[in-house]
N, C-alpha and C positions, 0 to 999 in steps of 0.2 A: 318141870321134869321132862316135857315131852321134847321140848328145843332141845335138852341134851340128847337126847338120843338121835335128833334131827343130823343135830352137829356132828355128831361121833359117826353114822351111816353115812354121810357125805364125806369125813377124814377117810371112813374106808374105801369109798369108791374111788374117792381121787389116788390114794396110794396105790390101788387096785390099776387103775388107770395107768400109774408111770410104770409099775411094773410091767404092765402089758407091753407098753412102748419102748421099753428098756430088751424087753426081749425079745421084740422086733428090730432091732436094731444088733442083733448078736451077742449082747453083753452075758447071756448066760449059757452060750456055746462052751468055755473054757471058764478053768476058774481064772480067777485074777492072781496074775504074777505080781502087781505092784501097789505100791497105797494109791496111786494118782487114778488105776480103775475099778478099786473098790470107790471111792470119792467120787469118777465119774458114775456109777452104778449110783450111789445113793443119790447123788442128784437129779440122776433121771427120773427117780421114784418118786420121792420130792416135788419135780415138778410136776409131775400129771398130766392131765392132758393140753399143759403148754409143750409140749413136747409134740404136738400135732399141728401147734402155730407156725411151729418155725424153728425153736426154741431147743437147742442143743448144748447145752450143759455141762462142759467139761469141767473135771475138777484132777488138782493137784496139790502134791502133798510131801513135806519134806523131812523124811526122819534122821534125827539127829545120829550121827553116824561115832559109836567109841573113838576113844582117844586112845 
């Protein structure tokens, strides 16, 4: 019982962590106009404090457009 809660308070710090570095980097100045930086947003978050190694995370994303 006590490792789960080890586990889950290190998920939060680490996610705590990208966030912090996602919004050092500007990502929550504006909202997002497009799916590619909501997807780079979630992967910042995602990574955590790889995002202090070096570690830059873009993501991209392609909606299927009517016929």
């Amino acid at each position: 019982m006590r490792i789960g809660s080890i586990i889950g308070l290190f998920v939060v710090v680490w996610l705590i962590i990208g966030a912090v570095a996602a919004g050092q980097r500007g990502y929550f100045t504006s909202p997002p106009a497009q799916c590619s930086q909501i997807a780079t947003i979630a992967l910042n978050i995602v990574a955590g404090p790889l995002n202090y190694t070096g570690l830059d995370p873009q993501g991209g994303c392609e909606i299927p457009q009517p016929s």
